[in-house]
TORDO-931674 format. One record per atom (N, C-alpha, C): y, x, z. Coordinates in steps of 0.02 Angstrom, whole numbers, plus 50000, padded with zeros to 5 digits. Atoms other than C-alpha are relative to their C-alpha. Layout:
YXZ...
end
This chain:
500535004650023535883926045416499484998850054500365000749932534743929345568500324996050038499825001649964535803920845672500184991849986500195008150041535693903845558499544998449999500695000449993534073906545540499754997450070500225001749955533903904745705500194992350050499595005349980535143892845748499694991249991500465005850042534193880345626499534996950046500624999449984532623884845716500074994850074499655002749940533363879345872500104992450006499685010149990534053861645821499514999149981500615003950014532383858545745499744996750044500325001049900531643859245904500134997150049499615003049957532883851845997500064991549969500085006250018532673836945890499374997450014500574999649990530983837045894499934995350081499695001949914531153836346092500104995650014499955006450006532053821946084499764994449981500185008050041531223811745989499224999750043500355001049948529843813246133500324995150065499685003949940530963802946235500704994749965499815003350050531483790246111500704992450060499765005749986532093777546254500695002950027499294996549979533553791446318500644996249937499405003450036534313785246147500494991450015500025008849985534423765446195500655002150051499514999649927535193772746373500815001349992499334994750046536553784446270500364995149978499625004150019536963771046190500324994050032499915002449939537143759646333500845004050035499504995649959538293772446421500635000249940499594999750056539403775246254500284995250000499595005850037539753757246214500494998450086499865001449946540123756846415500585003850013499324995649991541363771946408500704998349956499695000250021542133765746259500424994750019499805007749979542373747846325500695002050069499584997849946543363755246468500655004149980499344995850005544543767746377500404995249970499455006550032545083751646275500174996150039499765006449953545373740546415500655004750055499544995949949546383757146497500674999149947499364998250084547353759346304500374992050011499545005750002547813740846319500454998250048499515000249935548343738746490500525005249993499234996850008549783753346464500294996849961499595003250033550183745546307500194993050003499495008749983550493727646376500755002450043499504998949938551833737446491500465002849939499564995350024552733748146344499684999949905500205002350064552653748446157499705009249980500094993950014552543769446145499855003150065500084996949918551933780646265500055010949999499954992750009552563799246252500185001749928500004998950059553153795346079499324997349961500675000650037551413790946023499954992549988500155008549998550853772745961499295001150035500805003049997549413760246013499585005449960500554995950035548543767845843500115007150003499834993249976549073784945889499415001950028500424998149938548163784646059499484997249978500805001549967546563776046003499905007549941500494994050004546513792045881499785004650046500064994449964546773803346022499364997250041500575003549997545303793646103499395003049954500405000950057544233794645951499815008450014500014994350002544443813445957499905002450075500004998549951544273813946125499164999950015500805000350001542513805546123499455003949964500184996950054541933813645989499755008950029499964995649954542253830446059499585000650053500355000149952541463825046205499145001249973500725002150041539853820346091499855009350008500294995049987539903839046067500005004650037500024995649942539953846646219499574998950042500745004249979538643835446296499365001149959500694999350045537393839446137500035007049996500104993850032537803857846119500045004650052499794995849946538773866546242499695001350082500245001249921538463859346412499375001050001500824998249968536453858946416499885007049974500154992250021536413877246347500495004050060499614998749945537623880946480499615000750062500145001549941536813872646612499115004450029500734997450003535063879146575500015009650023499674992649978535983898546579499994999350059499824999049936536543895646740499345000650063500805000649962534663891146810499835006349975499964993550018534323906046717500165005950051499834994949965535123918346803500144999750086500465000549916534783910146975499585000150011500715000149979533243909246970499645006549962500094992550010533013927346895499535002449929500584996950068532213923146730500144999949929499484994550058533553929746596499545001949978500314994650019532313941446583499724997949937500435002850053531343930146443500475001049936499445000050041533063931046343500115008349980499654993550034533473949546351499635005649978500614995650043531783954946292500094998649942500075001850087531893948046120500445002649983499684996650039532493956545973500464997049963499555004950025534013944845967500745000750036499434999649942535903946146037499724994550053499915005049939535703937646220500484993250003499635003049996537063927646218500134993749958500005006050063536703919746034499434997850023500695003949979534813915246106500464993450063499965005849950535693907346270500704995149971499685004750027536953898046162499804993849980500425002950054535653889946056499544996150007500875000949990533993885846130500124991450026500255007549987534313867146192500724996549954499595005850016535223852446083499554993050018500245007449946535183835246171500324995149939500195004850057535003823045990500444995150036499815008149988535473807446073500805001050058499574999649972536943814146161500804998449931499494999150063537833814245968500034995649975499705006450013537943797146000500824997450004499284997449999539753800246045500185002349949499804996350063539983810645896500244994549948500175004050061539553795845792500664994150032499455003449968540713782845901500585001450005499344998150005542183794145899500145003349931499795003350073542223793945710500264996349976499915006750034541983777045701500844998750040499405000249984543503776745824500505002549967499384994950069544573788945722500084996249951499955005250074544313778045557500094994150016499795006449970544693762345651500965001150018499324997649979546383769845717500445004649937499744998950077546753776145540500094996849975499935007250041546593759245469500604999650021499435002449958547733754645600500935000649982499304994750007549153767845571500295001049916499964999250075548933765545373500155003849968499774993350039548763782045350499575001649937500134996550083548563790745170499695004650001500394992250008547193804545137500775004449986499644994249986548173820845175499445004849999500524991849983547113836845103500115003950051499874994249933548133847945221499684996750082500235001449933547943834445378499334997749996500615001449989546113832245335499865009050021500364991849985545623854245333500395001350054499784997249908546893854645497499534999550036500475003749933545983841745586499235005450002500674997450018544193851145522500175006350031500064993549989544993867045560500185001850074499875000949908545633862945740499524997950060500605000949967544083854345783499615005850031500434994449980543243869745759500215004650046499684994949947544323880945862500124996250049500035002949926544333867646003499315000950028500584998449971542423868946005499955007650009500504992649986542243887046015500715001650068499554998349944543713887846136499804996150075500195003049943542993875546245499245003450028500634996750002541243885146222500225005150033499934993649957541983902346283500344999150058499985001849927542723893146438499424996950026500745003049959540973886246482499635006850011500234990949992540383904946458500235003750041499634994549941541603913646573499874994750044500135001649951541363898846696499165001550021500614998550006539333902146681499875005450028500124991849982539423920546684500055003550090499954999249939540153920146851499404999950045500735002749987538353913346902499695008150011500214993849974538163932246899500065004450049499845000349940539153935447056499954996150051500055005049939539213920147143499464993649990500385007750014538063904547185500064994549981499855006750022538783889147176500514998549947499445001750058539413889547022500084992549970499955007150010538983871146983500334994550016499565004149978540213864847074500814999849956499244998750071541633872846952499854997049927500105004150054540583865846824500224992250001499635007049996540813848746878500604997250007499295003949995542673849646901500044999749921499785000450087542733852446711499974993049977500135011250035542133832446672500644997750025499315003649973543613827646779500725002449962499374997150017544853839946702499984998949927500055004150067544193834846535500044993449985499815007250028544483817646555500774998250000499184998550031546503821746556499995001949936499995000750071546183824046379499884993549969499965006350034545913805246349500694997849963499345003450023547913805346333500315006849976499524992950026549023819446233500225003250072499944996649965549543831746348500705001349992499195003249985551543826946310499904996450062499605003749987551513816646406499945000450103499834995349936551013827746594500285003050001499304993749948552103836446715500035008649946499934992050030552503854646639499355003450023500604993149965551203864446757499314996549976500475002250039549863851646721499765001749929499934998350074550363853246536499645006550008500074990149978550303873946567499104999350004500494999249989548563871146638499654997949945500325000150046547823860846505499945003949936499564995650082548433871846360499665006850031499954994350004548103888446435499215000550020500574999149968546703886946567499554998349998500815003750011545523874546526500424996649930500044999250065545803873346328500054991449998500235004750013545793853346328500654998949949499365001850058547623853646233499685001049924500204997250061546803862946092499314998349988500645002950016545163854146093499964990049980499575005450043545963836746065500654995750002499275001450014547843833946072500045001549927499664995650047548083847245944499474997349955500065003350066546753840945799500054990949998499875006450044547263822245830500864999649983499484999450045549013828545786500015002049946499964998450100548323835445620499894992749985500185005950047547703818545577500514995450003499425004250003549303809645629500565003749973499594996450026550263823845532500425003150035499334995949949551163832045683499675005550009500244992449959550293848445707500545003449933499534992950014551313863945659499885002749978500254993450021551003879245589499845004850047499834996749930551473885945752499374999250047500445000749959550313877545843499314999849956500674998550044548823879345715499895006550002500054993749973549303898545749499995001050038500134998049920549283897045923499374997649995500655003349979547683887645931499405008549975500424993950031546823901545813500255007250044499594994149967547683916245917499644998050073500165002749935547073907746082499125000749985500865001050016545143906846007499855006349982500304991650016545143925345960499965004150080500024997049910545613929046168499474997050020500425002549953544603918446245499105001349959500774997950017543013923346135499845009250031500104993749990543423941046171499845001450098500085000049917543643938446366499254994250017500295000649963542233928846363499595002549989500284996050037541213940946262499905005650079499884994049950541743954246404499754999850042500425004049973541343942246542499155001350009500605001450003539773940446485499475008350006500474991549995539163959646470500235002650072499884997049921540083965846643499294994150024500275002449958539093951046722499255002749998500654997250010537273956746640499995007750032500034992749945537683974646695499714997650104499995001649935537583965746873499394994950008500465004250009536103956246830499495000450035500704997649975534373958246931499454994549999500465005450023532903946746853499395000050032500734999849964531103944746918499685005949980500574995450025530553959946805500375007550051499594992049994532203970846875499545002450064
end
């Protein structure tokens, strides 16, 4: 309950925040209608060349899209600036404000910034998803609606404990910001299912950087192709990578030295 409690406390604030800088929304939205305009003019140009692409349709790929943006919405409002703010953190030696309070560390530096107008994406890769549902004339499915809900969630916390073990590193080495920034690039190979790269590529997205299981795998619940298999791998894959990055994260504080150490 503490840790809702606080969580709450957090987005309050972080809304709050935002709404001090009312014209970031206008920009957000600007950039959104600009990203989206581009993945549709990429989705059409393949499909003037080919009618399927890896097995998948047109309305296939604008779900995987939809889920792609979307996704993005929350990794840009949740993940990444709580990330990024850690990492200044523990370069610049002032953790210390975090591991005084009578709170786990790790749930404070999870928490403390949401960026409001970034969950303009959120809202656009909905509207994409239910546009590409029309499309595909698909039928409410209880099971492929609590997949999709339930895959979502284990793509965000899987993509969350690879932003954590890349972060943590920040405890040994300096330039960690540069590994941060390959992630935008390696996350934008999730615009397309991950059928349809080389094997090792494949391998990589799936194992190393989580983007298979953050959105391939729930826009195959909503097009009815996910598995059991792979709904148990996804969940089996989110119990490691919380634990390694759990681990991560305490070796690196052992190695920690703040302005007070």
């Amino acid at each position: 309950m503490t840790a809702i409690k606080l969580s709450l406390n957090y987005l309050r604030i972080g809304i709050l925040n935002e709404f001090q800088y009312r014209v970031n929304l206008y920009i957000q939205i600007l950039q959104s209608f600009i990203a989206l305009i581009t993945g549709l003019i990429g989705l059409n140009l393949v499909f003037s060349q080919t009618s399927d692409l890896g097995g998948w349709s047109k309305a296939e790929l604008l779900a995987v899209m939809g889920v792609f943006i979307l996704m993005g919405g929350v990794i840009r409002s949740a993940i990444q600036p709580n990330m990024e703010r850690l990492m200044d953190d523990i370069r610049n030696g002032t953790l210390d404000f975090l591991l005084t309070k009578p709170a786990d560390a790790q749930l404070l530096a999870s928490i403390r910034e949401f960026r409001l107008w970034q969950s303009v994406d959120i809202v656009t890769g909905v509207v994409v998803i239910l546009v590409a549902l029309i499309q595909t004339d698909w039928e409410f499915s209880f099971v492929n609606a609590i997949g999709f809900f339930i895959t979502m969630i284990l793509g965000s916390i899987m993509i969350y404990c690879f932003w954590l073990m890349v972060t943590s590193t920040a405890f040994w080495f300096i330039r960690v910001q540069e590994i941060a920034n390959l992630f935008e690039g390696l996350y934008a190979a999730g615009r397309w299912p991950v059928d349809i790269y080389p094997g090792w590529l494949r391998l990589g997205l799936t194992f190393i950087i989580p983007v298979a299981f953050a959105v391939t795998i729930p826009a195959e619940a909503l097009t009815g192709r996910l598995t059991l298999q792979s709904l148990l791998g996804a969940f089996t894959l989110t119990m490691v990578l919380f634990v390694v990055a759990r681990y991560i994260w305490k070796r690196g504080l052992r190695n920690y030295g703040g302005a007070s150490a």
